[in-house]
DONUKE-864061 format. One line per 4 residues: for each residue x, y, z of C-alpha. Coordinates in pm, whole numbers. Example, Ala and Ser with C-alpha at 12.3 -4.5 7.8 and 13.67 -1.06 7.14 Angstrom:
BEGIN
1230,-450,780 ~ 1367,-106,714
END
This chain:
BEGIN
10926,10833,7884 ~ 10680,10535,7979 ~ 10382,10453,7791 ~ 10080,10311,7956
9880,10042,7746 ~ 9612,10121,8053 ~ 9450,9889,8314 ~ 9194,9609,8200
8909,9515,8409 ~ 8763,9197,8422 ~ 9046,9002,8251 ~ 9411,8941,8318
9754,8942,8118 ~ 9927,8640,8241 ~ 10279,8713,8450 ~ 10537,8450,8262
10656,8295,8566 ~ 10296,8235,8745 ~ 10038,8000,8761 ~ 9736,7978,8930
9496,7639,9030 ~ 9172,7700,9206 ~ 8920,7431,9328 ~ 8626,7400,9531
8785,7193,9868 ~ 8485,7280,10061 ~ 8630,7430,10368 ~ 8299,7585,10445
8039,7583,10138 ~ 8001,7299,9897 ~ 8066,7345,9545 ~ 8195,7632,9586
8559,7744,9478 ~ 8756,7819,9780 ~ 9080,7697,9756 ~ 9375,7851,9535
9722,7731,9434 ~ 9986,8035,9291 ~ 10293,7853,9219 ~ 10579,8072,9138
10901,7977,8895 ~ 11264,7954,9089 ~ 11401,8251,9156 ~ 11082,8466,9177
11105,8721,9400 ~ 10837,8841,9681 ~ 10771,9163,9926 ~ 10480,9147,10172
10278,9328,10403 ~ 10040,9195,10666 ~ 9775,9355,10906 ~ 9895,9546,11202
9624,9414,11384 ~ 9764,9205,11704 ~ 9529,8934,11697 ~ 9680,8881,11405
9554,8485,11232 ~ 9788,8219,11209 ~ 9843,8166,10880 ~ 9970,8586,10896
10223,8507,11130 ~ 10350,8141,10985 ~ 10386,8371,10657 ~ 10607,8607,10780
10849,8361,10916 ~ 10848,8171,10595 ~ 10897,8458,10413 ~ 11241,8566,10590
11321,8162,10642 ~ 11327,8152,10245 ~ 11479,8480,10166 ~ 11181,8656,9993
11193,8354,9738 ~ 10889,8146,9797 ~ 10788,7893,9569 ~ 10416,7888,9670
10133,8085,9814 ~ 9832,7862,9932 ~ 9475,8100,9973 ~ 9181,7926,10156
8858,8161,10228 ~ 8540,8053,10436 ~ 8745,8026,10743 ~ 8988,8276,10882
9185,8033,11105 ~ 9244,8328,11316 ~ 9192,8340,11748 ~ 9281,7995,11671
9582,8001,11926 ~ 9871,7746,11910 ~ 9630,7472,11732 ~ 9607,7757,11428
9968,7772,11378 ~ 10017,7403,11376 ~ 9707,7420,11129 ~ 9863,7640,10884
10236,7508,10901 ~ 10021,7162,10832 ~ 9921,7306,10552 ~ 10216,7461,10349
10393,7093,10503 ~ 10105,6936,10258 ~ 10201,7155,9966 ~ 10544,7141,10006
10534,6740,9989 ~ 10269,6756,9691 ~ 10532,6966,9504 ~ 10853,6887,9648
10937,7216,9764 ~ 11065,7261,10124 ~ 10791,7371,10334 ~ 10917,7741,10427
10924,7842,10040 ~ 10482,7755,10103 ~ 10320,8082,10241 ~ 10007,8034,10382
9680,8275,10366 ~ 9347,8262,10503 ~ 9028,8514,10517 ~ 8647,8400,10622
8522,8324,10960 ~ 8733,8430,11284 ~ 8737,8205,11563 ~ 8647,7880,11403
8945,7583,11356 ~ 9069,7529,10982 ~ 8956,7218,10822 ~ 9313,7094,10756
9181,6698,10601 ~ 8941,6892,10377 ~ 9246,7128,10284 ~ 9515,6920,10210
9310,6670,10020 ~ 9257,6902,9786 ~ 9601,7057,9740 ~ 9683,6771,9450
9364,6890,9255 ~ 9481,7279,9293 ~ 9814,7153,9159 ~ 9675,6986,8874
9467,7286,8774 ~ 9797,7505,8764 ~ 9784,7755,8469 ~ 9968,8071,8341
9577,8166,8258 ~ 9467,8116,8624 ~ 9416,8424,8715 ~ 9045,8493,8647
8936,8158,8842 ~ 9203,8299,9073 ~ 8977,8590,9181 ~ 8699,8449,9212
8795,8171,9439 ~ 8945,8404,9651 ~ 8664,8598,9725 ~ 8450,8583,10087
8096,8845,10099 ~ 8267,8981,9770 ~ 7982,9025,9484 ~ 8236,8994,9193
8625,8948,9158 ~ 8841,9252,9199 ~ 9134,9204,8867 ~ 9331,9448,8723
9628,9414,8458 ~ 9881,9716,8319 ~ 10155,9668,8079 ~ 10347,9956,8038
10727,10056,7785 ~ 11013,10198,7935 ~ 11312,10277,7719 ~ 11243,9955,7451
11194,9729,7786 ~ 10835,9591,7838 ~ 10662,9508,8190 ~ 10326,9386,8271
10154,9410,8587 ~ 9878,9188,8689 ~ 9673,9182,9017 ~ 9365,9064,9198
9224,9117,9564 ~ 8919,9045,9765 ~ 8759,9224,10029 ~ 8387,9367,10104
8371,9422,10491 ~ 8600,9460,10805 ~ 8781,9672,10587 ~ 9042,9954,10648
9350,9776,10581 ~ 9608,9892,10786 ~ 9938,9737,10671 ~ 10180,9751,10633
8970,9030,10577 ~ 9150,9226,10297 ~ 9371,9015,10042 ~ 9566,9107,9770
9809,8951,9533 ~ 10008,9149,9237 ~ 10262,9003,8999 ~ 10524,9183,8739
10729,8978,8484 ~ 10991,9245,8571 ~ 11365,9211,8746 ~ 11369,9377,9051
11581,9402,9378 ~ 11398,9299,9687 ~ 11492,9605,9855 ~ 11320,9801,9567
11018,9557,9519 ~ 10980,9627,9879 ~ 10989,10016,9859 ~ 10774,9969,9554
10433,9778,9734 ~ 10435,10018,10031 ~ 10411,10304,9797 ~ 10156,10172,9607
9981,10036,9944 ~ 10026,10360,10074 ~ 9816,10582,9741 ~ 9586,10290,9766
9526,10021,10012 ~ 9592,10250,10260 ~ 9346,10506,10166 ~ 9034,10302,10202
8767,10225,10436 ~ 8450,10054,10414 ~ 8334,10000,10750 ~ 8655,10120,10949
8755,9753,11096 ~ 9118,9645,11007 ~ 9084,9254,10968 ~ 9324,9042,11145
9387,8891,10795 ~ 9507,9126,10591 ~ 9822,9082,10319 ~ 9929,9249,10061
10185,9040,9853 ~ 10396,9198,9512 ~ 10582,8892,9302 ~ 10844,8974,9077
10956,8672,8836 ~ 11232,8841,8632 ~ 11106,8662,8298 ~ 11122,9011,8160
11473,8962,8073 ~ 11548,9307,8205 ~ 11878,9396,8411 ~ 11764,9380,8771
11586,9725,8832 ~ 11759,9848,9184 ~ 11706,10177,9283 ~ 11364,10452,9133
11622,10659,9049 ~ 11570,10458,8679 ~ 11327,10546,8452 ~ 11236,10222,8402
11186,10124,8805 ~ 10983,10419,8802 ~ 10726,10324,8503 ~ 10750,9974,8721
10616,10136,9030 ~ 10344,10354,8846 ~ 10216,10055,8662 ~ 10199,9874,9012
10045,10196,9193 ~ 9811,10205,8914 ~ 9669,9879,8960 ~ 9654,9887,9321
9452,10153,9323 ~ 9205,10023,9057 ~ 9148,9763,9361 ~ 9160,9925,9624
8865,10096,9454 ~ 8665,9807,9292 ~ 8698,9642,9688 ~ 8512,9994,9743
8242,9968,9476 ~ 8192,9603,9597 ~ 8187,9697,9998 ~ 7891,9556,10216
7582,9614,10076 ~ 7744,9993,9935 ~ 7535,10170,9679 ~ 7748,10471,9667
8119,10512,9593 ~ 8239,10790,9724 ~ 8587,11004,9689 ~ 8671,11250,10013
8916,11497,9885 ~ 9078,11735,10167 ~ 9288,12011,9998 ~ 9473,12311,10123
9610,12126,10501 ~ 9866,12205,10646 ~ 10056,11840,10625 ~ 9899,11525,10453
9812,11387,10818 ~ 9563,11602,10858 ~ 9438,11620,10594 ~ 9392,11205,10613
9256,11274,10969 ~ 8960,11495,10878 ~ 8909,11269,10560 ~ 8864,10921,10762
8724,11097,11009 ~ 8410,11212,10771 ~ 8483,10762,10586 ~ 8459,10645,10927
8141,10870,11048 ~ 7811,10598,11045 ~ 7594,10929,11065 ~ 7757,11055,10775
7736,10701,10567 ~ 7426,10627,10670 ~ 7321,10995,10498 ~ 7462,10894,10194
7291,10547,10146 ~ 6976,10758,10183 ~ 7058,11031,9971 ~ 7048,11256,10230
7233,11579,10175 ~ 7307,11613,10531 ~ 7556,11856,10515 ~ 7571,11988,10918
7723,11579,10956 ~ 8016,11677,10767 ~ 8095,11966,10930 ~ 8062,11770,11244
8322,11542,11128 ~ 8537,11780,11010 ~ 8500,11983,11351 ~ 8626,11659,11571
8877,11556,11320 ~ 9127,11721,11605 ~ 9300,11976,11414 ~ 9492,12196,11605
9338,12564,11561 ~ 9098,12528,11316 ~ 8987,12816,11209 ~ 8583,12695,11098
8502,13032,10894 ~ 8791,12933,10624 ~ 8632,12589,10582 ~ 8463,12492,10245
8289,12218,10128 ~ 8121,12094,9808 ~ 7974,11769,9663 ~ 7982,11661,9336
8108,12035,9274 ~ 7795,12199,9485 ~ 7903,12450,9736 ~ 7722,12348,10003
7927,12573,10325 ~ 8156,12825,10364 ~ 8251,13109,10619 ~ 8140,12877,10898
7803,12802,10763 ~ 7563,12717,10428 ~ 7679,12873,10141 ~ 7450,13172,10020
7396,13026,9715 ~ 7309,12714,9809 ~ 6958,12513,9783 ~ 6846,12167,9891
6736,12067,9583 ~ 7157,12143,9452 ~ 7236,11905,9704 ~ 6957,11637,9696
7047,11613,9305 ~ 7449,11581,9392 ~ 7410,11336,9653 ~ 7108,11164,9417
7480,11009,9206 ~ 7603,10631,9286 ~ 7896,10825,9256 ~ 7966,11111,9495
8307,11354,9533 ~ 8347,11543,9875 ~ 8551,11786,9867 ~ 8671,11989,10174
8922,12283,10138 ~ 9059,12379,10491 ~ 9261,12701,10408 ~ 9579,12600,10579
9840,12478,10327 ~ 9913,12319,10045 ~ 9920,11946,10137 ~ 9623,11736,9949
9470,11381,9997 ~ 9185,11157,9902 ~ 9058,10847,10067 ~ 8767,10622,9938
8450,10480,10120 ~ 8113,10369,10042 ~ 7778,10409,10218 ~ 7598,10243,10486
7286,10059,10365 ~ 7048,9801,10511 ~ 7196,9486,10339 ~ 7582,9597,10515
7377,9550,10871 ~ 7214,9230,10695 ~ 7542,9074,10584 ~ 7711,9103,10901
7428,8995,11134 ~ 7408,8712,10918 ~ 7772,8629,10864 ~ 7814,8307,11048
7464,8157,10987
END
């Protein structure tokens, strides 16, 4: 059996193996720490996903190719926020390989081991000068305890770092799992301007380290939407450094790869939800839960449908218990033969319709006082199955319109 120690918010347990520099280069704002340097120790091991977004940004598609040029073993991930470098055409890709080319001959590492991220501004050329004259400084500011600086130089419209750690024992062997990401807006990553970045001290196969991230992208990057909009920068990126001293873990069929991927899944989804809680201007977090479809697709169609709905978000910024917008949602989910009178639906545990309309026992002031909560639980039961999903989303407020109009100025 695996033990959980449980996830820690706001600090980090270092991942032997990893270091992490972070300075302010100035790519867009002054003084303000942009820039970050995760070096990884030989032999460190790396599975990726990236946006499925075709206008894709350069720095996307130069890491890919590095990734399979160096056999999953990169030596170096270089992060830059305030500008995107993305619908930068063939000038972007020369701009990021110039850049991994700069930290490759800073640390004397061939230049396909350097993978190459970006998130801010889309449209706008990288400042490669004001990069690469700062890669020395991100060098020398390399440390194992890195990762809190990390986070918060990472970060774009993002109110507070997003950082998560897990250590967990399996059969005498101990792993730790530690992980930050960044994201507030233009976010529904569809993966495999979200980031995120998760490291284990743990031996694993890259076939299994693989399998591993999209599972846990799957229960957790995957199920959450703030505004809807997939960026064209999103990556997802799980390190495995094998200082663990465990025999390579190659197949879940272990005990101990499968405490592995629950520690991972676990703190996945502890971002996934604090990029949530930190979304646009959000001052509501709330859980959809669709129970009782027939398969898990529909029951993710009805839920995004009701995440993605700016009638239904902009109901819950105002505490609005707007209940007939829900049922809208749910109606033009496109579920084949919905039968409407075996619908129910509750927030916060107030049954607010059922049998095709409100519930009898229902009363505004029930579902003023449920929606009234920062956090709010929707729960939908369609009366079709047994198949059961939840997805995460946040209101629609003023300061999200704000933010966004205001983005580039």
């Amino acid at each position: 059996m695996a033990d959980f120690s449980g996830t820690i918010s706001g600090t980090a347990q270092p991942i032997a193996g990893i270091r992490l520099g972070t300075v302010a280069a100035g790519v867009r704002k002054p003084g303000r720490d942009d820039l970050v340097l995760v070096e990884l120790a030989p032999g460190t091991r790396c599975a990726a996903l990236f946006t499925r977004n075709a206008f894709c940004a350069a720095p996307v598609t130069v890491a890919r190719e590095s990734l399979a040029a160096c056999d999953s073993l990169p030596r170096y991930l270089l992060i830059n926020t305030g500008n995107a470098n993305a619908g930068t055409g063939a000038r972007g890709l020369a701009d990021a390989r110039a850049c991994s080319e700069a930290v490759a001959a800073a640390c004397d590492v061939h230049a396909s081991t350097v993978l190459p991220f970006s998130t801010g501004v889309i449209g706008e050329h990288l400042p490669v000068s004001v990069i690469t004259r700062a890669i020395p400084a991100a060098r020398a500011a390399l440390s194992a305890e890195g990762w809190a600086a990390a986070a918060r130089g990472i970060m774009t419209t993002d109110t507070r770092p997003k950082l998560f750690s897990a250590s967990v024992t399996c059969e005498g062997q101990v792993f730790h799992v530690t992980g930050m990401a960044k994201g507030a807006g233009m976010l529904r990553p569809d993966m495999a301007t979200m980031l995120a970045y998760i490291a284990t001290d743990a031996a694993v196969s890259q076939p299994l380290l693989q399998q591993i991230l999209q599972n846990a992208t799957d229960a957790s990057f995957h199920r959450i939407s703030v505004d809807g909009d997939t960026s064209t920068n999103d990556a997802c990126v799980l390190m495995a450094t094998g200082a663990a001293g465990n025999p390579e873990l190659d197949s879940l069929d272990s005990p101990q790869a499968q405490a592995l991927a629950e520690a991972v899944r676990d703190v996945c989804v502890s971002l996934a939800q604090g990029l949530v809680r930190d979304g646009e201007g959000a001052s509501k977090f709330v859980s959809i839960t669709v129970r009782e479809g027939a398969y898990s697709s529909e029951c993710l169609d009805v839920a995004f449908t009701i995440a993605h709905s700016p009638l239904v978000k902009t109901a819950l910024f105002a505490s609005d218990p707007n209940w007939g917008r829900l049922l809208a949602a749910i109606g033009r989910a496109g579920l084949p033969a919905l039968d409407v009178n075996a619908v129910s639906l509750r927030l916060n545990g107030v049954l607010i319709a059922e049998n095709g309309c409100r519930a009898a026992s229902y009363t505004e002031e029930q579902g003023a006082a449920a929606m009234a909560a920062a956090d709010i639980a929707i729960d939908i039961a369609l009366a079709r199955g047994d198949a059961e999903e939840t997805v995460w989303t946040s209101d629609f407020s003023y300061d999200y319109v704000r933010i966004n109009a205001e983005y580039r100025t």
